[in-house]
C-alpha positions as CSV (number, residue, x, y, z in Angstrom):
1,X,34.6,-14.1,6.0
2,X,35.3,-10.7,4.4
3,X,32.8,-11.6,1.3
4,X,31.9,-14.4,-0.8
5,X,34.0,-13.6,-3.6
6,X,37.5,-13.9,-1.9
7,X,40.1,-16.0,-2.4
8,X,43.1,-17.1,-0.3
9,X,46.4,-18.6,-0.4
10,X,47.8,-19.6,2.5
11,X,51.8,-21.0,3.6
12,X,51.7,-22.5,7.0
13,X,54.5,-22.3,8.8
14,X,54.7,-22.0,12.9
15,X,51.9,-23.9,15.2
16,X,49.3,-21.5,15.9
17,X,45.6,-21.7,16.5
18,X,43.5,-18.8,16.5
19,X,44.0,-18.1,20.2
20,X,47.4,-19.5,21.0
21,X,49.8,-22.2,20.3
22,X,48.5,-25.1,18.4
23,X,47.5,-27.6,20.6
24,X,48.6,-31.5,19.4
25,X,45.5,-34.0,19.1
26,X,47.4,-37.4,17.1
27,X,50.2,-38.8,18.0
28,X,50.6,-41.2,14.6
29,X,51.0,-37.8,12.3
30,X,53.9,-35.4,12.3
31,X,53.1,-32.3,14.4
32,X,53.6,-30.4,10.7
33,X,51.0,-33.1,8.9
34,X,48.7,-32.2,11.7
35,X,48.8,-28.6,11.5
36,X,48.7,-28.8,8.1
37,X,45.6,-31.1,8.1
38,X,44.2,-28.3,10.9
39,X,44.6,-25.3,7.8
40,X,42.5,-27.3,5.7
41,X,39.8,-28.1,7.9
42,X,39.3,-24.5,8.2
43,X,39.4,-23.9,4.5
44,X,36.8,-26.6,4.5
45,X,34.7,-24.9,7.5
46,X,34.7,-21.5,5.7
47,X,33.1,-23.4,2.9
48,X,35.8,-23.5,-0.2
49,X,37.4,-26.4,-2.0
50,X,40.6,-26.3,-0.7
51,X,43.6,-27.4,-2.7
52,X,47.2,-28.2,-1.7
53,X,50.3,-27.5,-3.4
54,X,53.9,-27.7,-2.8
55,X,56.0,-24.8,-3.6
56,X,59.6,-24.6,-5.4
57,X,61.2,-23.1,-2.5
58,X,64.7,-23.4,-0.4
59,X,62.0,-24.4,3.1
60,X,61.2,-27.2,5.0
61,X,57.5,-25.9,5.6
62,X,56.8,-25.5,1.7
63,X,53.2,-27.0,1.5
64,X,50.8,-24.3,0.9
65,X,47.2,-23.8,0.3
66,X,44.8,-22.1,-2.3
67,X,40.7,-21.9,-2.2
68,X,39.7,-20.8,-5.2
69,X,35.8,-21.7,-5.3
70,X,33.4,-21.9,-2.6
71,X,31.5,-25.1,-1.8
72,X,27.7,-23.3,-1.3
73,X,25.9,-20.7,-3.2
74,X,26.1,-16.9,-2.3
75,X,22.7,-17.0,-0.8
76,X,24.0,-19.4,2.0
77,X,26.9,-16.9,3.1
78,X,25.0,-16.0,6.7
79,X,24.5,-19.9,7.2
80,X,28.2,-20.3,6.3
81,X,29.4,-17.3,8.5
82,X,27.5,-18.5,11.7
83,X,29.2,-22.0,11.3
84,X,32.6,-20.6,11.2
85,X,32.0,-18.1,14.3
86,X,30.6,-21.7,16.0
87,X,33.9,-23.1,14.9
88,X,36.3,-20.3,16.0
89,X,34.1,-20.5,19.7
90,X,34.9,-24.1,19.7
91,X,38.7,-23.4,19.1
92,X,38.7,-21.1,21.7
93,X,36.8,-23.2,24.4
94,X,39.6,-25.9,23.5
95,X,42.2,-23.5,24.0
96,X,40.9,-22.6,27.7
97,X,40.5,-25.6,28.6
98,X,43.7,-26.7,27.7
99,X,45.2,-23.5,29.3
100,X,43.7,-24.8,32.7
101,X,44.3,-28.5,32.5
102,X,47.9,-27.5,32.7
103,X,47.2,-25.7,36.1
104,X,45.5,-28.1,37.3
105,X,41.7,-27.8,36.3
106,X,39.7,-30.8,34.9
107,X,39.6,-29.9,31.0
108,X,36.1,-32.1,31.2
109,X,34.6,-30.1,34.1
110,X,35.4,-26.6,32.4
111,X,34.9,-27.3,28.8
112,X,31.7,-29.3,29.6
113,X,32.2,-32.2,27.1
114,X,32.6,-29.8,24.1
115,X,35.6,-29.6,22.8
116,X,34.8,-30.8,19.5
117,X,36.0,-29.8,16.3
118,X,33.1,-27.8,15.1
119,X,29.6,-27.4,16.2
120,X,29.5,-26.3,19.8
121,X,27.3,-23.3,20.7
122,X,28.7,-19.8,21.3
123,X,28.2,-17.8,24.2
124,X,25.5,-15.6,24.3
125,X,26.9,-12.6,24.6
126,X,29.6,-13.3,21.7
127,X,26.2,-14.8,19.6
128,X,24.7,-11.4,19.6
129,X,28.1,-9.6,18.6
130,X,29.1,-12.2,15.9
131,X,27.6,-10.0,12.7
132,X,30.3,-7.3,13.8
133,X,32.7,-8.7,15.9
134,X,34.6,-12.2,14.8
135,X,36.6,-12.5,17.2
136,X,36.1,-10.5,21.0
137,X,39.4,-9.6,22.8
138,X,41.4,-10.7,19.7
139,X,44.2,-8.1,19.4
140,X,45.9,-7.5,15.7
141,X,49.8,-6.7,15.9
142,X,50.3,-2.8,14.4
143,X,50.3,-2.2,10.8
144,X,53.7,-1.0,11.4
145,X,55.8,-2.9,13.1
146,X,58.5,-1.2,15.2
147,X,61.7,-2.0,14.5
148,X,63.7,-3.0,17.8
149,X,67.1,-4.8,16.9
150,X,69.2,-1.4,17.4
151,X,69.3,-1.7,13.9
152,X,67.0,1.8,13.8
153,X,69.4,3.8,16.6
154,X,71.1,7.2,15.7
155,X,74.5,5.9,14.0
156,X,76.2,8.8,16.1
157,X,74.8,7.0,19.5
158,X,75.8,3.5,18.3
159,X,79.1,5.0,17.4
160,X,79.2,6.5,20.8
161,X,78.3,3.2,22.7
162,X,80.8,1.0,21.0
163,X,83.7,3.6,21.7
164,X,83.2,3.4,25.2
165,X,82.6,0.1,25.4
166,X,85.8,-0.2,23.9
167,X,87.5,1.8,26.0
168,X,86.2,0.0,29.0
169,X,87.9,-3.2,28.1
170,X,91.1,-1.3,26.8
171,X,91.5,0.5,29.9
172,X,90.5,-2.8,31.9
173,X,94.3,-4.5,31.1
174,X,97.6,-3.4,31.9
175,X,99.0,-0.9,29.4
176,X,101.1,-2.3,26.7
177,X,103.2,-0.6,24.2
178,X,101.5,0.4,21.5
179,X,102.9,-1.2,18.2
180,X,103.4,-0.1,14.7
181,X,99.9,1.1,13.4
182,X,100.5,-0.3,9.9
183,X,102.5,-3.5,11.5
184,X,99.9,-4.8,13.6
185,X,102.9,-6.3,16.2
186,X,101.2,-9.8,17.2
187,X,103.2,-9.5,20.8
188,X,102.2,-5.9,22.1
189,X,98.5,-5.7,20.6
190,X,96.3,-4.6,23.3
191,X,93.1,-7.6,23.4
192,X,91.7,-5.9,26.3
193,X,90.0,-7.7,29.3
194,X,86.8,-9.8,29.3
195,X,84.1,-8.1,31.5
196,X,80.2,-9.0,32.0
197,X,77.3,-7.3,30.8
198,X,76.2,-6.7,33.9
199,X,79.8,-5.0,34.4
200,X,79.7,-3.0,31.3
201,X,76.1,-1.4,31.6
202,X,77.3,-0.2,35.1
203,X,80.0,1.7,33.6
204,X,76.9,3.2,31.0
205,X,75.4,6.0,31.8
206,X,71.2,6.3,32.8
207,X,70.4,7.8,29.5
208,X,72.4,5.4,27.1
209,X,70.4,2.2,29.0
210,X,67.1,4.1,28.8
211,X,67.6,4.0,25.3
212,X,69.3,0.6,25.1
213,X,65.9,-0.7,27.0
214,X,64.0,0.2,24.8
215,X,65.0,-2.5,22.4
216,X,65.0,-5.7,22.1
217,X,67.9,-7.6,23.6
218,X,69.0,-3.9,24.5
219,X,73.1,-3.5,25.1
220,X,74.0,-7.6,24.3
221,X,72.1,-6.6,20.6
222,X,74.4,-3.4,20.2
223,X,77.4,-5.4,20.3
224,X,76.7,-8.4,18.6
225,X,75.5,-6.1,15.4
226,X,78.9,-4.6,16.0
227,X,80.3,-8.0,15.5
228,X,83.6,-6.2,13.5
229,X,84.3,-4.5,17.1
230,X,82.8,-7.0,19.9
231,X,82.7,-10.6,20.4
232,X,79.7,-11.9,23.3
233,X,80.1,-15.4,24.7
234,X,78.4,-16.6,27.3
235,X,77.3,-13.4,28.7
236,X,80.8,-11.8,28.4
237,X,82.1,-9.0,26.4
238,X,85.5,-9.3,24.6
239,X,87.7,-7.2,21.8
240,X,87.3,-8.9,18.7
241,X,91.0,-10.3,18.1
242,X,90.8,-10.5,13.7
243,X,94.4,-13.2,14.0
244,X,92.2,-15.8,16.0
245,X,89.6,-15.3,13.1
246,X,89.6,-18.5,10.7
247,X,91.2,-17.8,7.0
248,X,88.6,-18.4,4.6
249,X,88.3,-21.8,3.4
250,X,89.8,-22.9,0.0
251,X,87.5,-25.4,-0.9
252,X,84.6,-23.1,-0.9
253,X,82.9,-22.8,-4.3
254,X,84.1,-20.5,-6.6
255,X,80.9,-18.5,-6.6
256,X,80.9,-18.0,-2.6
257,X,84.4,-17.2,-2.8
258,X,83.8,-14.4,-5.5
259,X,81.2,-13.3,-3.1
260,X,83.2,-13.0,-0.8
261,X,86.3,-11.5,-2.3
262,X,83.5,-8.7,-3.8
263,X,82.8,-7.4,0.1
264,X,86.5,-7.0,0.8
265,X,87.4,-3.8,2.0
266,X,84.1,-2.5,1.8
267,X,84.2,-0.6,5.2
268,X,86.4,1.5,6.9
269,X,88.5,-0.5,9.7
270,X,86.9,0.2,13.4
271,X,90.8,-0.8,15.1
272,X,93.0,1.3,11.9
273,X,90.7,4.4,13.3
274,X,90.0,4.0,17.0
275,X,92.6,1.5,18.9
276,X,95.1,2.8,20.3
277,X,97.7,0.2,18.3
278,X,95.8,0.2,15.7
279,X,94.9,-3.2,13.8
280,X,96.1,-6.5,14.7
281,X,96.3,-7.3,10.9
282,X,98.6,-5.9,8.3
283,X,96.4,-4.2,5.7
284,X,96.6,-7.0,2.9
285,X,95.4,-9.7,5.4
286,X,92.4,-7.1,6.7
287,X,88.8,-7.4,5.6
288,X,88.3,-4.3,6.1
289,X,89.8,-0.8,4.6
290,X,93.0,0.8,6.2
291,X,91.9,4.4,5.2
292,X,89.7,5.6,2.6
293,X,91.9,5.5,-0.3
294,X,91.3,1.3,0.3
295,X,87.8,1.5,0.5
296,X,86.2,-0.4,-2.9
């Protein structure tokens, strides 16, 4: 709709309609042949020869497709634009009715017999608005999208979190000795205790939550990104214990295991710096650097 000389190219991917989740009509297609079958119907509507194509990509939802050419000539462009506002309207008296059928409404009583694919009459008042507005109430996500996976939190507050979290499940089991900091002594290695979320966000303090609430999936999110640090299971927090992780597997291909080898020592070790007996690992067998003069 944004002028007859445009193009488009389109990848379908997750079940939407224009108001909502895409509603299943045929039960002898996949759900993905239908949607896909639903893209170019309104590549059709909007008047352009539509063409499918199946891209060279690593996907399961790798049909795409392109209009190139419009079916009418330019002068027909207002015809064409009131048929696809007619079309959207039907969509979205579908959509309604299908909304309140789950509720308990008669779909035939509310929709009044039109849910059709195309060619049911606007409302009014959206028929008098249709040259400016396409699509009333429809809301647009920001241009910008916020980023709220903890990934964009100070480094000094993340820093700050995962020490006391640390501390809280350190402190949480009986004191051991502390071993030999390069050693890594398997028998006197502090694991910590297991405690809740719930249980560790009491021990947090109102302005670190605020903050933590702010994102999505908040203090469980923290952690898990700090995955060197924290394992979460089930709603629990534990201390990460690096002997119990599996040794990399020999069979892997020599290009993944070059990949692999590339992003050893990388980073400085969180348990060499901050627990109290240090890592569980000797520093030959730990991913990650024992002091800067191992970092790569």
């Amino acid at each position: 709709r944004s002028s007859y000389s445009c193009c488009y190219f389109v990848l379908p991917c997750c079940f939407f309609d224009f108001h909502g989740k895409y509603s299943r009509r045929q039960s002898k297609k996949t759900q993905y042949r239908e949607y896909l079958d639903f893209v170019a119907q309104v590549g059709f509507v909007c008047g352009f020869h539509v063409e499918e194509d199946c891209l060279r990509i690593p996907s399961t939802k790798r049909v795409s497709f392109v209009g190139k050419g419009r079916t009418y000539p330019a002068a027909e462009h207002a015809l064409i634009d009131q048929q696809i506002t007619q079309f959207i309207n039907s969509r979205r008296t579908c959509a309604v009715a299908t909304c309140d059928r789950r509720v308990g409404f008669n779909q035939k009583d509310h929709c009044g017999g039109q849910c059709k694919e195309a060619g049911s009459e606007p409302p009014e008042d959206e028929t008098e608005t249709a040259g400016t507005v396409w699509m009333p109430g429809f809301q647009p996500r920001e241009k910008v999208e916020q980023i709220r996976n903890c990934a964009s939190l100070p480094r000094d507050f993340v820093d700050e979190v995962v020490l006391s979290v640390a501390n809280l499940l350190l402190n949480a089991a009986p004191q051991k000795s502390c071993s030999d900091k390069q050693g890594g002594n398997t028998n006197t290695w502090n694991q910590g205790e297991s405690l809740s979320l719930r249980e560790v966000a009491e021990h947090l303090n109102k302005e670190t939550l605020k903050k933590l609430k702010s994102e999505y999936g908040g203090l469980q999110t923290l952690l898990k990104n700090n995955h060197q640090v924290f394992e979460v299971q089930n709603g629990r927090v534990h201390i990460r214990d690096w002997r119990k992780e599996r040794p990399p597997s020999k069979t892997k291909p020599e290009v993944k295991r070059r990949l692999s080898a590339e992003a050893f020592k990388t980073r400085l070790c969180w348990f060499y710096i901050h627990h109290p007996d240090g890592c569980s690992l000797p520093s030959e067998a730990c991913p990650y650097a024992h002091g800067t003069e191992e970092l790569r």
